[in-house]
N, C-alpha and C positions, 0 to 999 in steps of 0.2 A: 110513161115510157120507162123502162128499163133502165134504174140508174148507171149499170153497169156496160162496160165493152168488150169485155171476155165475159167467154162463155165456158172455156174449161173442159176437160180438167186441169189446173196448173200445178206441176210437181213445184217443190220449195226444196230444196238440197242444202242442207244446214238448217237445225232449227237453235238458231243461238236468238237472242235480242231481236235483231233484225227479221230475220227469215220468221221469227216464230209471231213476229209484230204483221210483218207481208198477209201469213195465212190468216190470223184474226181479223187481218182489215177485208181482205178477197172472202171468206166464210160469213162477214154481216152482209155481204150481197147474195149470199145465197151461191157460191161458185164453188165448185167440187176442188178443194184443194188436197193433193196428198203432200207430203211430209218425207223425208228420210234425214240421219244423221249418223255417220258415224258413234256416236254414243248413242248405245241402248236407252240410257237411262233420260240424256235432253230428248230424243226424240220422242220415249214414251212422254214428257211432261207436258213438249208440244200437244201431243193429243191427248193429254187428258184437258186441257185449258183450252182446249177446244179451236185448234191452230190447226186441222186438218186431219186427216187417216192417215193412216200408216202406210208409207208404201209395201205393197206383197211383192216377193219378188218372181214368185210364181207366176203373178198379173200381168197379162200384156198390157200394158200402159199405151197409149200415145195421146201426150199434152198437146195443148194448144201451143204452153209456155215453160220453159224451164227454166226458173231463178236460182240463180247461183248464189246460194248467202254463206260460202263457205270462208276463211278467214284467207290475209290477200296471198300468201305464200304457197297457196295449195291451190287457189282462184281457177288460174290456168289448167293445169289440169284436169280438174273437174269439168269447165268449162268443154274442152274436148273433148274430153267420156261424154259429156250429153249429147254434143253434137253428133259423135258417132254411134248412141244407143239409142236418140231418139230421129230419124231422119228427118220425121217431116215437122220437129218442133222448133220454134225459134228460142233462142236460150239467147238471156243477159245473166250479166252480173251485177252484182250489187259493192264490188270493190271499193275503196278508198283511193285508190290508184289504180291508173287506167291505160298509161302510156307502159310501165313496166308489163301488164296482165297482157295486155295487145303483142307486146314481142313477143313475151315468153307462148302464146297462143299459137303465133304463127310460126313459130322455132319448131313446136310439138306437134302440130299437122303435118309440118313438112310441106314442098309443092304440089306431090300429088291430091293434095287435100285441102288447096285453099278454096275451092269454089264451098264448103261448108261454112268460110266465115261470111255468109251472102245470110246466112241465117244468124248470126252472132249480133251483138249492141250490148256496147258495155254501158253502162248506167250508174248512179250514184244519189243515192239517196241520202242528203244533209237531213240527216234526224238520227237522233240513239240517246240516252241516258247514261250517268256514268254507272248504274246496276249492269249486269250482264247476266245473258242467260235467258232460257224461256222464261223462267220464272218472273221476269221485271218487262215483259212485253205488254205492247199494249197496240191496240188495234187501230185507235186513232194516234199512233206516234208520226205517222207522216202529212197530216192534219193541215195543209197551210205550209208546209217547209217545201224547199226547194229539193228536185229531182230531176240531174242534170243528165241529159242523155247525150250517150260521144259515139255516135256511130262511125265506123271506117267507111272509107272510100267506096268498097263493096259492100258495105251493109244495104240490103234490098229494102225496096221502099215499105214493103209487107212488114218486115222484123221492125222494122223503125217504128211502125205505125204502132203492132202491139207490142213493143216497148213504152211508146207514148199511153198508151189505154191503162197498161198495169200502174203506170203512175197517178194519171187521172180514176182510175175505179179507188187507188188510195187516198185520193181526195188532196193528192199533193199540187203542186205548182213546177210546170214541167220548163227546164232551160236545154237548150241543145249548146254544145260548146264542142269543140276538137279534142281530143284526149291531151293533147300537148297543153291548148287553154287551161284545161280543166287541173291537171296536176300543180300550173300553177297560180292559177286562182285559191286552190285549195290548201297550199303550201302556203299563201299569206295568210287566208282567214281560217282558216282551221288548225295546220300542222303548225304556224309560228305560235298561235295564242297557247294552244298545249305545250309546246317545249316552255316557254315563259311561263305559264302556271307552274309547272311543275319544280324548275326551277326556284321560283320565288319561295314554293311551298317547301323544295328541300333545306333551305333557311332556317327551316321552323325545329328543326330534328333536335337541336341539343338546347332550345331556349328557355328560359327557365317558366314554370308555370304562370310565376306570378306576372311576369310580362305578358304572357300569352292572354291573361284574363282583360289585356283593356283593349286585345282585337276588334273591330267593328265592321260594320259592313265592305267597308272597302279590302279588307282582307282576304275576309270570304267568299267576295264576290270574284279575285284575281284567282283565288286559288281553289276554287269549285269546281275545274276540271282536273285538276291534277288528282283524283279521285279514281282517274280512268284505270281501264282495265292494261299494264303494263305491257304484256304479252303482245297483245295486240299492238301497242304502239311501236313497239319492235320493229314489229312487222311493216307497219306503216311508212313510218319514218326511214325506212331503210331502203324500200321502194321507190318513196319520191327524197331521196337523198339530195341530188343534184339541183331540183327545185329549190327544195329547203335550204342549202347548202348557198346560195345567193344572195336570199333574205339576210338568213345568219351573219353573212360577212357585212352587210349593211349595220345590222344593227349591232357587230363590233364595235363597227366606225363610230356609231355616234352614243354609244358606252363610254368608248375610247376617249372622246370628244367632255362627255360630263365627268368623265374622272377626272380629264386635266383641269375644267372647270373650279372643281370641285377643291382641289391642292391649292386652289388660292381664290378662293371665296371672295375677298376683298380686293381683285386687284382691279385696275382701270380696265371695262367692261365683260367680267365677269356675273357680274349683276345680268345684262342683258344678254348675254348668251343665256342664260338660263331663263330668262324670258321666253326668250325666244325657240329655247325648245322647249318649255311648256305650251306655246302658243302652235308650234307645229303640231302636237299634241291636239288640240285643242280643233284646229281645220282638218285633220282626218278625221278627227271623231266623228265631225260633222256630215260627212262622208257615209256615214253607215247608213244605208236604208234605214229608214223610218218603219215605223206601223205598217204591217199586211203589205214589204217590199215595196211602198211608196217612195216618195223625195224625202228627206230629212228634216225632221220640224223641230224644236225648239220648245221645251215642255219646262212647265215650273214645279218643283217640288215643294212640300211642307207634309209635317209633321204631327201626326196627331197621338196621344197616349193613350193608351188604354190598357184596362186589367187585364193580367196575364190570367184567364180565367175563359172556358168554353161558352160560346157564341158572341165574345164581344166582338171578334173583326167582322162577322156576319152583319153583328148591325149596324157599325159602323158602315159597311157596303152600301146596306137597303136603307141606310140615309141617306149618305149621300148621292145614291141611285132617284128616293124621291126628292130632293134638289134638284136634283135633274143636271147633274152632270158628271158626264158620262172619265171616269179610270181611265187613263192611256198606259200607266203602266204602276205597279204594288212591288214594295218589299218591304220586309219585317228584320226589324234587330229587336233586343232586349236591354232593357237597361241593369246594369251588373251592380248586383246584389238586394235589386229590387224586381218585385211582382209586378212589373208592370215592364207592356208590350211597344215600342215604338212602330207604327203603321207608314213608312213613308209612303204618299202620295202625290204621284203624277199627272198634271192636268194641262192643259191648255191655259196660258198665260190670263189670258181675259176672262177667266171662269174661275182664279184662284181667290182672288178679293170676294167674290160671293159666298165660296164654299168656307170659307174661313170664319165669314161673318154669319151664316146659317149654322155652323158647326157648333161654333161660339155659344151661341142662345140656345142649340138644343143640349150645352152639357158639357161638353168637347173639352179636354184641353189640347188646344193647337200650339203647336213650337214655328212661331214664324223666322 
């Protein structure tokens, strides 16, 4: 049977990251994707990487689907241009913000024109890189990531359905939420960890090198998004203000809270306030979806070395692959001023004392 649920052709409007990532994953099924971008030059690269044709504008078109991958402050707009140059297409967006692009949409119809948002579903795909551009797309980027879909009130059962398919043909894992949900669902787990990377990372601007050299993973791993493309979070951020803008006061408070802490380290229970917010700390984390959006599980890490030297993490893998136990989660530091690679590894608690002691005999050195 036919992997796929469109059938196409689906226009892509923005071939940036996203949009140009959409048409490479709808083109491995075989679905006629065209393309357009205000820039000549992204939407040629779109098609040269093979992300869809070009839209002709000579060409009478009529999609099945029109994806909005335009950036969020134009969103609307565009949004409406399609509605009113493709009649009988259903068009989403691929926004970051959902509850702003919905006003501003139906501000720009006007009433004579609402029965068009019967065809409209705004949509959100949690996936992207911090590269931007066709050039850093990738086809399986929404692979397993969530793709929230916010239909309105009048969103028809038909737009809904192939909103739902263009996520499932990407191979994503589809959630329905309200636009209102969605903004602030996204405003904790997306827009606050970005302002706080970023943050932490502006720290870094005038520190001296030699400090910087005894960074480690835990550094990098806060401030790995702060990489993002600026422009865009502008944008973002400025959309779901009032979302964001609630968090933030919250976590004034309890800034506020460890600073006072903090001015007197030593007084009679100071001690345990700071327990006790690492320990808060500590029961959200736990909180986060586990593996492939399961329950939360409880994983043990250790340590193994290896040469800083091409195919040793490979075999370190296809060892303890034939061990037979199975990676829940990898990352890699270096140790500073030496050739050699730190491998942390993630396993299930009850499978760590094996893999340690199999590791051991074939060679290994493990940091328990």
């Amino acid at each position: 049977m036919n992997p796929t649920h469109l059938t196409g052709p689906i226009l892509v409007l923005g071939s940036g990251l996203l949009g140009a990532s959409i048409g490479l994953g709808l083109r491995a099924h075989g679905i006629d994707v065209v393309v357009s971008d205000p820039s000549p030059s992204a939407q040629a690269v779109a098609v040269d990487i093979g992300a869809g044709r070009a839209l002709d504008a000579a060409q009478d078109l009529s999609p099945e689907l029109v994806v909005v991958a335009a950036p969020p402050d134009v969103t609307a707009s565009v949004v409406a241009g399609a509605l009113q140059r493709y009649p009988s297409a259903v068009v989403v967006d691929i926004a970051s913000v959902k509850v702003a692009v919905a006003t501003e949409l139906a501000e720009i119809l006007g009433p004579d024109r609402q029965g068009m948002l019967e065809r409209y579903v705004g949509t959100h795909p949690m996936a992207g890189r911090e590269k931007s551009g066709p050039v850093a797309a990738l086809g399986e980027l929404f692979n397993s990531m969530p793709w929230v879909l916010c239909p309105s009130d009048v969103s028809s059962k038909h737009a809904v359905k192939v909103a739902h398919a263009l996520a499932i043909d990407l191979n994503a894992v589809v959630f329905r939420f309200t636009p209102d949900e969605h903004d602030a669902a996204v405003a904790l787990v997306s827009h606050l960890p970005q302002v706080m990377s970023s943050l932490v990372a502006s720290r870094l601007q005038e520190t001296p090198p030699h400090a910087l050299s005894l960074a480690g993973n835990g550094l990098r791993d806060v401030t790995r998004i702060a990489a993002s493309d600026p422009a865009l979070w502008v944008q973002i951020l400025g959309a779901n203000a009032p979302k964001l803008l609630e968090i933030m006061q919250d976590v004034r408070a309890d800034l506020d809270r460890l600073i006072n802490t903090l001015r007197a380290p030593t007084a009679p229970g100071a001690r345990l306030d700071l327990a006790q917010l690492m320990a808060e700390g500590n029961a959200g984390q736990t909180r986060i979806p586990g593996k492939h959006g399961g329950p939360a599980q409880q994983y043990t890490w250790l340590t193994v070395l290896v040469d800083d030297k091409p195919g040793q993490i490979a075999r370190l893998l296809t060892e303890i692959g034939h061990i037979g136990v199975n990676v829940e989660d990898l990352r890699m530091d270096h140790s500073a001023g030496l050739q050699v690679g730190m491998v942390e590894i993630s396993v299930l608690p009850s499978k760590r004392a094996r893999l340690v002691e199999d590791l051991t005999e074939r060679g290994w050195k493990v940091i328990l």
